[in-house]
VOGU-3710 file (C-alpha; in Angstrom, 3 decimals, decimal comma):
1> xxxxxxxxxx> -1,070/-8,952/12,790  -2,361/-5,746/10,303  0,509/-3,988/9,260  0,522/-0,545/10,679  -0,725/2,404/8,363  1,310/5,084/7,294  1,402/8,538/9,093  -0,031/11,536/7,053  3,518/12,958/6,867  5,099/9,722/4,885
11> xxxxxxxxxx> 6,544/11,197/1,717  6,744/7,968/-0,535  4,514/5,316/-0,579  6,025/1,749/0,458  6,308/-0,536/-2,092  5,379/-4,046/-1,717  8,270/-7,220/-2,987  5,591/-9,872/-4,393  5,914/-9,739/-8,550  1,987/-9,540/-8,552
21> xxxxxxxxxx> 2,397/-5,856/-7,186  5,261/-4,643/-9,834  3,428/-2,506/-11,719  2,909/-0,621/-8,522  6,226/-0,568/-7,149  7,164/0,863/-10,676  5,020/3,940/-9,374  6,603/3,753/-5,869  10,013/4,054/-7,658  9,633/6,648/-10,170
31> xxxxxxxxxx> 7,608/8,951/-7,410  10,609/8,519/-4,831  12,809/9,862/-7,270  10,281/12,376/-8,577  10,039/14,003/-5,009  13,674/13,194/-3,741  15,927/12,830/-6,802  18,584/12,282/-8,151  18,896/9,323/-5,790  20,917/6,332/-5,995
41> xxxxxxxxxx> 19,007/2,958/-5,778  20,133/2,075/-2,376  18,804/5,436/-1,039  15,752/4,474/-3,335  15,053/1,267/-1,705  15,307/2,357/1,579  12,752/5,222/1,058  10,620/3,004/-1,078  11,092/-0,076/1,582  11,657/-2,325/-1,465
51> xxxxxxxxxx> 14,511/-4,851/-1,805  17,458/-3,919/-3,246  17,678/-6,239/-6,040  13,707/-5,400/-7,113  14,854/-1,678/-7,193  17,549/-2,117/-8,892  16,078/-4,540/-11,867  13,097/-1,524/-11,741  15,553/1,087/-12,669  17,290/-1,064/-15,215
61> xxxxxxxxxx> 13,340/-1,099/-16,817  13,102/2,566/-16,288  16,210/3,323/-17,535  16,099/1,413/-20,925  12,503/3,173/-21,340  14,260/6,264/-21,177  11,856/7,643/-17,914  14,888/8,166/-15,761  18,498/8,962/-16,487  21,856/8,224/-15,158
71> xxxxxxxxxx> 23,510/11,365/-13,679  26,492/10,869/-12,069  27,988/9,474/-8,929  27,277/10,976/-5,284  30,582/11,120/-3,683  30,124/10,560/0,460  32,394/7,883/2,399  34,549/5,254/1,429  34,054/2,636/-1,691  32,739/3,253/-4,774
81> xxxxxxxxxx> 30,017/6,026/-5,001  26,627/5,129/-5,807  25,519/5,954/-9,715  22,404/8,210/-9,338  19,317/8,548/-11,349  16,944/11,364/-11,895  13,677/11,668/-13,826  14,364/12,196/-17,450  12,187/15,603/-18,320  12,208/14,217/-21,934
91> xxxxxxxxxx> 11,180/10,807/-20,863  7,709/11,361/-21,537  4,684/14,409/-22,309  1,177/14,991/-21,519  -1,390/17,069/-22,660  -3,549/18,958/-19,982  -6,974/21,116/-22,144  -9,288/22,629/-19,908  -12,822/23,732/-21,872  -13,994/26,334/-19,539
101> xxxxxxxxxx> -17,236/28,271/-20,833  -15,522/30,400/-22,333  -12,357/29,625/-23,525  -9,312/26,628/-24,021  -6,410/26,326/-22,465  -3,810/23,688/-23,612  -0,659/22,988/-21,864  2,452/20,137/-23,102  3,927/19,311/-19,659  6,756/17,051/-19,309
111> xxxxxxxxxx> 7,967/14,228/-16,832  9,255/16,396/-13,976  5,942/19,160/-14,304  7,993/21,658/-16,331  5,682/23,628/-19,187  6,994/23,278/-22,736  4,089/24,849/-24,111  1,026/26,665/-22,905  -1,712/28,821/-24,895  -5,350/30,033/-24,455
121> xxxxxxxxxx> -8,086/30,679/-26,792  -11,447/32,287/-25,890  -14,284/30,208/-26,603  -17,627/31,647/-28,205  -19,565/28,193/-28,680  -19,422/24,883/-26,613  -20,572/22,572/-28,675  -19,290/19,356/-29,000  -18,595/18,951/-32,864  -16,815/22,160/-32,243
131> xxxxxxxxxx> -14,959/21,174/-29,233  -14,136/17,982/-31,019  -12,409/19,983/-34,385  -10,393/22,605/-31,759  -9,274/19,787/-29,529  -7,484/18,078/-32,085  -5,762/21,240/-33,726  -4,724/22,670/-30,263  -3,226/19,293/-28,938  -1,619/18,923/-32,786
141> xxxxxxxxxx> 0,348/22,127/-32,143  1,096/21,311/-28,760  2,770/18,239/-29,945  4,294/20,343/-33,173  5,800/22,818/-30,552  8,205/20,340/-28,924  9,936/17,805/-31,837  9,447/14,199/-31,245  7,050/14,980/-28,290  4,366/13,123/-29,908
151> xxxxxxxxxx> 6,158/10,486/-29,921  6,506/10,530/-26,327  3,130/11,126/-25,584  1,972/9,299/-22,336  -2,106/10,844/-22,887  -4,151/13,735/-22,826  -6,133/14,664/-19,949  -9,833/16,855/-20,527  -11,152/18,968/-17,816  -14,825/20,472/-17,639
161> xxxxxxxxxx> -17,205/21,786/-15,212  -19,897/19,354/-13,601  -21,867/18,467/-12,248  -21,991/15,828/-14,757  -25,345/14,115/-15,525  -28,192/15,190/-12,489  -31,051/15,027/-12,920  -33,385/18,026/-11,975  -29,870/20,208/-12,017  -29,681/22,770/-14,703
171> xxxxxxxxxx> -27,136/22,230/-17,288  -27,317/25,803/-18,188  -25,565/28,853/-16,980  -22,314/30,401/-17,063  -20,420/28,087/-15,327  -21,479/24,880/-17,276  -21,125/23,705/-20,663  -24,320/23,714/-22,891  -24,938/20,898/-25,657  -23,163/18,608/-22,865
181> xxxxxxxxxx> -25,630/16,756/-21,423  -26,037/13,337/-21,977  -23,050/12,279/-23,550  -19,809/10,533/-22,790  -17,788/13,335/-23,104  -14,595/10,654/-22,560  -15,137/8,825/-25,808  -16,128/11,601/-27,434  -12,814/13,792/-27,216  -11,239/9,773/-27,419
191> xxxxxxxxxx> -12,032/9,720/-30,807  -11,209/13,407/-31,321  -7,966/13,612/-30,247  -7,224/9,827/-31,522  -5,725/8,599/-28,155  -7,618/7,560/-24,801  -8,407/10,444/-23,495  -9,144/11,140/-19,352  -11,758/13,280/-18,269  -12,509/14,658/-15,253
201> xxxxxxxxxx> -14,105/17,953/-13,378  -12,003/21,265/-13,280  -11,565/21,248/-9,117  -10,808/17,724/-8,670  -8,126/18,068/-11,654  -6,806/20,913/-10,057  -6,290/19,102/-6,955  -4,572/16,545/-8,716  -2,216/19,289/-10,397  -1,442/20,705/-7,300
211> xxxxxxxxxx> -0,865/17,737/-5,868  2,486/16,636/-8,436  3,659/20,679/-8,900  2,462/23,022/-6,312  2,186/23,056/-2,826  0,345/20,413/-1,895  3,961/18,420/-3,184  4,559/17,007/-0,082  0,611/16,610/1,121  -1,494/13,911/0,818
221> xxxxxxxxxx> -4,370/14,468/2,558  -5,853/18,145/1,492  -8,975/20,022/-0,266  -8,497/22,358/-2,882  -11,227/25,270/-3,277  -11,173/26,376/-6,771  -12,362/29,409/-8,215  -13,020/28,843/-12,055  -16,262/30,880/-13,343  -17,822/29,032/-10,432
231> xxxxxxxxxx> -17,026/27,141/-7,437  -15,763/23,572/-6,935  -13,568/21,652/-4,419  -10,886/18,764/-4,927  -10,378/16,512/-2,376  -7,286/14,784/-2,589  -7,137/11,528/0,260  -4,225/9,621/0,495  -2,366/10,951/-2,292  -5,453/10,358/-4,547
241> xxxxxxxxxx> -8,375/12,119/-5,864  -11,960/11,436/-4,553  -14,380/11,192/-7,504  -17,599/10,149/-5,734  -19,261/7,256/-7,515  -20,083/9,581/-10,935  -17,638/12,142/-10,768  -19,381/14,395/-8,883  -17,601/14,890/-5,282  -16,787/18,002/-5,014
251> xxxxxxxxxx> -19,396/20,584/-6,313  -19,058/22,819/-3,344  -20,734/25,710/-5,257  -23,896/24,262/-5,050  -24,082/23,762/-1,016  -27,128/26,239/0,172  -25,199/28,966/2,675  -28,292/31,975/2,079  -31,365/30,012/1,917  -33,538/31,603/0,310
261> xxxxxxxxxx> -31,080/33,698/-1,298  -29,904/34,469/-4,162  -31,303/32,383/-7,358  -28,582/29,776/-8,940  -29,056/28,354/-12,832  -28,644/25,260/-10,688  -31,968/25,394/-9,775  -31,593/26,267/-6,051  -31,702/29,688/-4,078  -28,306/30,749/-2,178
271> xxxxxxxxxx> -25,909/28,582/-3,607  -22,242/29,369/-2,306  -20,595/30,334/-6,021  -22,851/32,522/-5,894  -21,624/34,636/-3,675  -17,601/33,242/-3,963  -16,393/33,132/-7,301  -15,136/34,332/-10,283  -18,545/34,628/-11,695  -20,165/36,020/-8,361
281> xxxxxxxxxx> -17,342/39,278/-8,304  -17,554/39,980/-11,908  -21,412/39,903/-11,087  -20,682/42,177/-8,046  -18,548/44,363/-10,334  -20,712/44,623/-13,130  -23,765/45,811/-10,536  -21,395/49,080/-9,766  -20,840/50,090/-13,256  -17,646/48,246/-13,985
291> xxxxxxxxxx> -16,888/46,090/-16,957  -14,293/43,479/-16,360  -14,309/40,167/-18,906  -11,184/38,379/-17,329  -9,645/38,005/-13,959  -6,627/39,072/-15,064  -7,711/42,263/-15,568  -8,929/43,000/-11,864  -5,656/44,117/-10,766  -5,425/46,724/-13,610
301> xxxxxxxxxx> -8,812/48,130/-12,746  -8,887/51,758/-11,451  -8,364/52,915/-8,398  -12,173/53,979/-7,882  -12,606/50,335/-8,767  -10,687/48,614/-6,023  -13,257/49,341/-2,860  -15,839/47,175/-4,822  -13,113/44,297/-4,844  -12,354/44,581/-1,190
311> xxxxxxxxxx> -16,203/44,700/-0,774  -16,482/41,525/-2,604  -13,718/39,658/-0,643  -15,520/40,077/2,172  -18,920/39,337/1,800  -17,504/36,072/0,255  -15,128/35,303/3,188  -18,313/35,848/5,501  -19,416/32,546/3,567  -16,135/30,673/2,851
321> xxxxxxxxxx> -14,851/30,491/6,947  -17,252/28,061/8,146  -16,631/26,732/5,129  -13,471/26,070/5,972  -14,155/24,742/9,110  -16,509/22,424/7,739  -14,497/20,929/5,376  -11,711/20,681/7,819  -14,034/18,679/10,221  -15,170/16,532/7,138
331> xxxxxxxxxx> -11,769/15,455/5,752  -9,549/16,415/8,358  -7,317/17,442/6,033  -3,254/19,148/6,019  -4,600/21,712/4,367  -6,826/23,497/2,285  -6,025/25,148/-0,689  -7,423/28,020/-2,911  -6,397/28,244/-6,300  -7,644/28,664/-9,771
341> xxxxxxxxxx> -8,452/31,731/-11,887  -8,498/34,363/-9,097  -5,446/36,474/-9,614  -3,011/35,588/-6,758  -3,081/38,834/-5,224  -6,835/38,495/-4,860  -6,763/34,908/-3,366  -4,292/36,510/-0,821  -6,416/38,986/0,371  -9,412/36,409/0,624
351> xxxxxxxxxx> -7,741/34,230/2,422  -6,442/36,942/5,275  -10,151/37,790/5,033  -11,152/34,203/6,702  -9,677/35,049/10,061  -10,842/33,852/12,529  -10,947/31,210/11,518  -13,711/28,750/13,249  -12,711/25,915/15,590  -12,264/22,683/14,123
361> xxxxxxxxxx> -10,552/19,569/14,363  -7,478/21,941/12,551  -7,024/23,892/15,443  -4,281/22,688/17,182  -0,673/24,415/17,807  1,706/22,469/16,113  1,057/22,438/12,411  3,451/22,065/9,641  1,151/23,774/6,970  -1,012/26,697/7,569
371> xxxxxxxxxx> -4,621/25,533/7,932  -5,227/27,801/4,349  -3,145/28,594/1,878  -2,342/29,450/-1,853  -1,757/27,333/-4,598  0,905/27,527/-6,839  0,283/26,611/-10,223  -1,755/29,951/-10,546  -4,178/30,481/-13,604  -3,042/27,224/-15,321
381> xxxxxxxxxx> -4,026/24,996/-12,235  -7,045/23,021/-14,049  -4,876/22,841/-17,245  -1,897/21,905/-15,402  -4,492/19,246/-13,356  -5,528/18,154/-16,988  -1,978/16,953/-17,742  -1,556/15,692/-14,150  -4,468/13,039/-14,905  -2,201/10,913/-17,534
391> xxxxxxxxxx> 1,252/11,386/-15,351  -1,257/9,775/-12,123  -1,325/7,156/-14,084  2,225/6,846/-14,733  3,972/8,066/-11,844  1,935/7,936/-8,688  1,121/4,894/-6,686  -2,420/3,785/-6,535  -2,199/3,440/-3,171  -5,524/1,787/-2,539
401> xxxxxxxxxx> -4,112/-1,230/-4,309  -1,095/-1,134/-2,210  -2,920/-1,474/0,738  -4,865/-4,504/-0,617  -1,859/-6,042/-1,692  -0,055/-5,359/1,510  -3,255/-6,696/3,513  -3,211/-9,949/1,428  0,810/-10,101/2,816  -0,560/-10,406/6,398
411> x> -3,081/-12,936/5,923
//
């Protein structure tokens, strides 16, 4: 008889008793206590649906590897309260970089998503011998910032803009990285940085970031609309990222809303960054006279300034609704989020802009997430989603292979 799936609201993947499938309940563990902790390890099994004695020889592992700690006893009814165990923050690092086009950001994150280090650098040249030389120094000071946290290291995760590798596509413009094309940017910034090194696109990192520190915490089935320079969605599906077969899922930006409209370096007329993204209002900006380099600086512009904005937001809302609609038809996601460079304030407004919202498999009365909503981990998100990609690894379950192994049970 097929074991029944789990509903979308599950909050911990189940783990599965067979040895073959340890390195997997590992995952389940360490993510219970990640999302529920501090925990004691009959609470653990019970949320994990793993026998006590594999949950408890698990946290013995864990705890000797130093990636959770001991913290104490919960005192609630009679007998002797159960120890419980939290996830150690100093247990482990990763380094999140995102090369945008025009600058670095570099962030040291640590086992339970807090920042230990963060810093930007704008960018004047994308090539990759240059890339390779700043890489190294920036992730050498992140590691210099925190003692002993290269030691600790669990990997670095890379984030760029794609598309990656299409033909008749354009690989120039301001949203993409020149002097790209063609190489394997992975072991390329592997041998930079000295350590395997995961790369993936800016939106579906993102997603991934949101996904272990914002608000998509407790989702796991949601899109994430990010606004970087241009446009690009993460689709996160069972508490994992969808990468397409080449990385590519995702580049939203380049769906044809105006045909014939305006010309993208993409090759194609009315693509939808063009008209909804960071690139498309500084464009909108620049067209009335105003000079504005960063998004921070939009809410510091002048008052004369601030009608353009508000013009902006809604020209791209006009665009982004059915959007909306058709991604939630699509995916039939939780949610979707918007997150990324756009100053909060400014995502905010856009996304009161959307209403009304179109009808779509979303619409329904009881919900417990609005259908749109704003991400959390603000300006950092694709750095933050660059340190997420190692932690994955580590931490999540890969529940595909949970549901093979759990298959191969009911045969």
């Amino acid at each position: 008889m097929p074991r029944q799936k789990n509903s979308p609201s599950s909050k911990v993947a189940i783990g599965n008793n067979p040895e073959r499938s340890r390195t997997h309940n590992r995952r389940v563990v360490l993510e219970a206590v990640r999302l529920h902790g501090p925990l004691g390890r009959t609470a653990i099994a019970r949320l994990a649906h793993l026998s006590s004695q594999a949950v408890s020889n698990i946290v013995g592992e864990l705890l000797d590897e130093g990636l959770l700690l001991e913290c104490g006893r919960l005192r609630a009814g009679r007998g002797l309260p159960p120890v419980q165990v939290m996830v150690n923050p100093d247990g482990g690092m990763t380094i999140g970089v995102e090369i945008a086009a025009d600058h670095i950001v570099t962030v040291l994150v640590d086992l339970t998503g807090q920042i230990r280090m963060h810093r930007a650098i704008p960018l004047g040249n994308t090539a990759p011998d240059l890339i390779k030389q700043r890489i190294k120094v920036e992730i050498d000071r992140a590691c210099e910032a925190v003692p002993g946290a290269g030691d600790r290291l669990l990997g670095v995760g890379v984030v760029m803009p794609g598309p990656f590798e299409i033909e008749g596509m354009s690989s120039v413009g301001p949203t993409t990285l020149p002097g790209w094309s063609g190489l394997n940017a992975s072991a390329i910034l592997s041998e930079a940085t000295g350590r395997t090194t995961l790369v993936e696109n800016d939106a579906t990192a993102a997603a991934v970031g949101e996904r272990l520190h914002g608000v998509a915490r407790n989702l796991k089935n949601f899109c994430l609309l990010y606004f970087g320079v241009g446009l690009g969605l993460g689709t996160v599906t069972d508490g994992r990222p969808l990468r397409g077969a080449f990385g590519n899922a995702g580049e939203i930006g380049h769906i044809i809303v105006a045909p014939g409209g305006k010309p993208c370096p993409c090759g194609n007329r009315g693509c939808l960054e063009r008209y909804a993204s960071w690139h498309a209002l500084k464009e909108h900006l620049s067209a009335k006279g105003i000079v504005c380099d960063d998004p921070s600086e939009i809410e510091t512009l002048p008052r004369d300034a601030r009608p353009f904005v508000k013009e902006w937001i809604a020209e791209a809302a006009t665009y982004l609704s059915p959007v909306v609609g058709m991604l939630e038809n699509l995916f039939d996601p939780e949610s979707i989020v918007f997150g990324g460079a756009l100053p909060d304030a400014i995502l905010d407004d856009l996304i009161a802009a959307l209403e009304p919202l179109p009808l779509s498999v979303a619409s329904r009365r009881q919900r417990a997430v609005p259908r749109v909503m704003r991400g959390a981990t603000g300006q950092l998100t694709a750095a933050l989603g660059a340190a997420a990609l190692p932690l994955l690894e580590t931490v999540t379950p890969r529940l595909d292979t949970a549901t093979e192994l759990a298959d191969e049970q009911d045969l």
